[in-house]
C-alpha positions, 0 to 999 in steps of 0.5 A: 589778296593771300597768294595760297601758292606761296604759302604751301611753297608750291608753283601756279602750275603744281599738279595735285599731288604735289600740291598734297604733298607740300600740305603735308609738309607745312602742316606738321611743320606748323602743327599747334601741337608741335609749336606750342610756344608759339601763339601764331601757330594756330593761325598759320596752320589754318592759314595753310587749311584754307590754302589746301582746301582752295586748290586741291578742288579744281572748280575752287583753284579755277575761281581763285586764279582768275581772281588772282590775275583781276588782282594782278591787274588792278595792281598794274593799272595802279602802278601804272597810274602813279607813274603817269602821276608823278611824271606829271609832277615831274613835268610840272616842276620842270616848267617853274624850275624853267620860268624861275631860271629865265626870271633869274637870267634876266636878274643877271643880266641887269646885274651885269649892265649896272657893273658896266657902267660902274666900271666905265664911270671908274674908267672915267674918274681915273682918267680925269685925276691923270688929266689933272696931275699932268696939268699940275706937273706941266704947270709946277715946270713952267713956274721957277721965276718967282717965289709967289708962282712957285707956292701957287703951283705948289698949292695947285699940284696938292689940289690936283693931287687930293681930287686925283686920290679922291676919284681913286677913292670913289672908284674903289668904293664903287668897285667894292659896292659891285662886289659885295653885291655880287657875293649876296648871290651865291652858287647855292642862292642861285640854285635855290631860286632856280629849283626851290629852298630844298636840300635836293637843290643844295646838293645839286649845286655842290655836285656841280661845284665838285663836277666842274674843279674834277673835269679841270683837275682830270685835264690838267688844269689848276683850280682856280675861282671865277673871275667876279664874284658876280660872274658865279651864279651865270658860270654855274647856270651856264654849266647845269645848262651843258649838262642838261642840253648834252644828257639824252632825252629820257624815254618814257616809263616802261609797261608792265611785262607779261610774264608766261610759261610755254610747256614744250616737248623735246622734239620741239627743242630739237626742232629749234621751231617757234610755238605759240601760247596764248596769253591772259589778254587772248593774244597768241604769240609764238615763241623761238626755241633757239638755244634755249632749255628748260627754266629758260627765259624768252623775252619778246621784246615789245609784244606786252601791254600797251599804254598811251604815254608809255613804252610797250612792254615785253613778253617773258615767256619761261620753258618748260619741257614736258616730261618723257617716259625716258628722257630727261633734259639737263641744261643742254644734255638729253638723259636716259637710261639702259638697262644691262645684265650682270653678266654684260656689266662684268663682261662689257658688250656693244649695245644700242641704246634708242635717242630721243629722235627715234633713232638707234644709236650703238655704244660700248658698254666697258668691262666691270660697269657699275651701276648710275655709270655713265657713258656721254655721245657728244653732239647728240643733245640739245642745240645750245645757240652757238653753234654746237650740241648737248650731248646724250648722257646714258645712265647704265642700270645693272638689271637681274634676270626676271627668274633666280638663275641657281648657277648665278646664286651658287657663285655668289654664295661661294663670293661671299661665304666660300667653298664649302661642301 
């Protein structure tokens, strides 16, 4: 749906004359006879007739912003609704990420069982290819006495040596075997069963390959591999595990705000009293003026829409302050004018100048004044939340007499022209 608002540059709270104004504005800016190059131009300037022909008719402009804000909030229920989409995807995948690491941990630990035993049955070949180079050694001494004894023993000593390099051979074998299935299983294979064949998932092995060698380099440590090639998918798992078990849990998907405006009065800021608006739903909430100002933002923290399985969003409400006949409000400054004669501006005097609570409050108005000079009463502004106050900034404004005074105009005749007679 076309926002007619933003096409003629103006707020949803534009009066009817600005509104007039900006049409008058865009369209000689757009006028097909002042852009006859551009073959858009007709449309954009019909664009903005339609626009102007909307809202400048107030029964039209009530029928369109209540459209509008039925399409507003079929754009927020959607969004919404995606957002309760993809969290169920995200949970769906969090599940088979979980049963592929628990089938994966399991293939691990069965690993881990097979290279035990490996690792005892080497133990035991080494132990016996020692027993039988001791017995050959012990027999080797006891036979010096003959010829015949001494080549037997020598034949049994090669015997026992060749079974005793054979067990280290087999061993080694073996301890290769464990190896070379070890490596199969790489970090990113282990990632990849876990997670998905994705490049997320490469990613997110090398992450926490980087995080890990930075963790150990930041406390002094030196980078060093894993101890078995085995052992690297059960650090890795063990590390990611760390990771997610240390992280918070996420909070649930915010709701949409409310956004709103209150028009408010200076004496209201001055108050520093609460105000109520009614919102879009019907709900009338109130509204702190506390240290705040005009085009400022207050948030009202869970007091927006509701939805199950979401966190309730907030209420943020824009100042606006009402315009005065004689004030105007500029940050936390108060603005207003005083008229003075040329006489009392050449001459200076001590005038009272009436403040935005009723008040009178008196100034000195200092020789020779030009007009638009300002003179500044501190702590007579808005309260600006911390303790202190704007001040009242009086504009002084050099007036002339209602009626032509003739000894006034012969003297400034005489500035300007000379003596003459």
């Amino acid at each position: 749906m076309r926002d007619f608002y933003s096409i003629l540059g103006v707020k949803r709270d534009a009066g009817a004359d600005e509104i007039k104004a900006a049409w008058r504005t865009k369209a000689k800016t757009v006028h097909p006879d002042q852009n006859r190059d551009d073959p858009q131009a007709h449309n954009r300037f019909a664009e903005i007739g339609r626009a102007y022909e909307v809202l400048k008719d107030p029964a039209k402009r009530s029928r369109y912003d209540q459209q509008r804000m039925k399409v507003e909030a079929l754009e927020r229920e959607q969004t919404i609704m995606q957002q309760r989409q993809a969290a169920r995807e995200a949970a769906e995948k969090a599940k088979q990420a979980k049963a592929n690491a628990e089938r994966v941990l399991e293939e691990l630990a069965r690993a881990e069982a097979e290279k035990a035993k490996a690792d005892a049955a080497q133990a035991a070949q080494a132990a016996k290819a020692k027993a039988a180079k001791d017995q050959a050694a012990e027999t080797k001494t006891k036979a010096q006495a003959g010829a015949s004894s001494d080549s037997a023993e020598t034949t049994a000593a090669s015997g026992a040596e060749k079974a005793a390099a054979g067990g280290a051979s087999a061993g080694a074998s073996q301890g290769a075997t464990a190896s070379v299935g070890g490596t199969a299983s790489g970090t990113e294979e282990t990632v990849s069963r876990i997670f998905g064949d994705s490049p997320e998932a490469a990613a997110a092995a090398e992450n926490l390959r980087r995080e890990q060698e930075a963790a150990d380099l930041s406390e002094g440590l030196p980078l060093k591999p894993a101890a078995s090639p085995l052992l690297a998918p059960i650090e890795l798992f063990s590390s990611l595990v760390r990771r997610l078990r240390g992280a918070p849990p996420p909070l649930p998907e915010k709701a949409p705000d409310i956004f709103a405006e209150a028009v408010v009065a200076i004496t209201d800021l001055l108050d520093q009293k609460s105000v109520p608006i009614t919102l879009n739903d019907g709900r009338e909430v109130r509204v702190p003026l506390e240290g705040v100002s005009d085009g400022h933002v207050v948030r009202l923290k869970n007091q927006g829409l509701k939805f199950q399985g979401l966190q309730r969003g907030d209420v943020a409400v824009t100042i606006k302050v009402a315009k005065a006949e004689r004030f105007l409000v500029d940050q936390f400054d108060i603005r207003t004018v005083l008229p003075i004669t040329l006489e009392n501006a050449v001459l200076g005097c001590e005038s009272q100048v009436e403040g935005p609570d009723g008040t009178m409050v008196p100034l000195t108005v200092p020789a020779w004044s030009n007009s638009d000079q300002v003179i500044r009463i501190d702590e007579l502004g808005l309260p600006n939340g911390e303790g202190g106050r704007g001040a009242l900034v009086v504009e002084l404004r050099v007036m002339l007499w209602e009626k032509p005074d003739e000894k006034v105009t012969d003297l400034m005749r005489l500035m300007r022209e000379g003596l003459y007679i």
